[in-house]
C-alpha positions in Angstrom: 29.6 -1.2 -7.2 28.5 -2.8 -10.3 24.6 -2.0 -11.9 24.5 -6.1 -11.8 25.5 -6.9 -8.2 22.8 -7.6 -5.5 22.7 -5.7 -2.1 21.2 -5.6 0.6 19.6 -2.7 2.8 18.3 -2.8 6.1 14.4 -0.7 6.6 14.6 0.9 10.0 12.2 2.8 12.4 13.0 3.4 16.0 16.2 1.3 15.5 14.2 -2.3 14.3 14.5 -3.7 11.0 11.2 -3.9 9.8 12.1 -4.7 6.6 15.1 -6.0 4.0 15.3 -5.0 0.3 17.0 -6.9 -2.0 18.2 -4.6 -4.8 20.3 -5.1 -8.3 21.5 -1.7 -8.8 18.8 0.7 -8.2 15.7 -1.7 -9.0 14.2 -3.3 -5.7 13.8 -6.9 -6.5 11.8 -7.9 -3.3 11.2 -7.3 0.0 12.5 -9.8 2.9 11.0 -10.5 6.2 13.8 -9.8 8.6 12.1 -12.5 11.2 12.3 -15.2 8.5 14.5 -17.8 8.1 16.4 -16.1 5.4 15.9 -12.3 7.3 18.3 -13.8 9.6 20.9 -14.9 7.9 21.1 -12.4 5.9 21.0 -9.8 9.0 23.8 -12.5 10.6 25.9 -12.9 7.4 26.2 -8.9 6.5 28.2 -5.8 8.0 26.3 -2.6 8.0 27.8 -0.1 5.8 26.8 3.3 7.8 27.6 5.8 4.8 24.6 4.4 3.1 22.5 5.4 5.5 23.2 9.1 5.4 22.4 8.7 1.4 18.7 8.0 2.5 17.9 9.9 6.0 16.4 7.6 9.1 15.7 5.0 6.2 18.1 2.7 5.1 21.4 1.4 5.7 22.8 -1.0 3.4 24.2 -4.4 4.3 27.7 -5.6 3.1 28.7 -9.3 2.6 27.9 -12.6 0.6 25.5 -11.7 -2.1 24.2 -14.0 -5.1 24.1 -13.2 -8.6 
């Protein structure tokens, strides 16, 4: 992955997405409401990528797909 490219990762508890972080590399950009407008098209647009969420336990688990630069 480059240091440049935007991801995605899904905030979990009790299996909800409470929350989406938009990351460049390792610095969180901002936070995204999962019920807004944007939440969910991101959540629609994305695979999960389950080996990211065994790098941060119970927390995280980063979404694949479209991302803008």
């Amino acid at each position: 992955m480059e240091e440049n490219e935007i991801t995605y990762h899904a905030v979990e508890k009790d299996g909800v997405v409470t929350a989406i972080w938009e990351m460049q590399g390792r610095k969180h950009l901002r936070t995204i409401d999962p019920r807004s407008e944007e939440g969910r098209r991101i959540l629609g647009s994305h695979t999960i990528d389950e080996s990211a969420e065994h790098e941060i336990p119970g927390s995280q688990a980063a979404l694949q797909g479209e991302s803008r630069q």
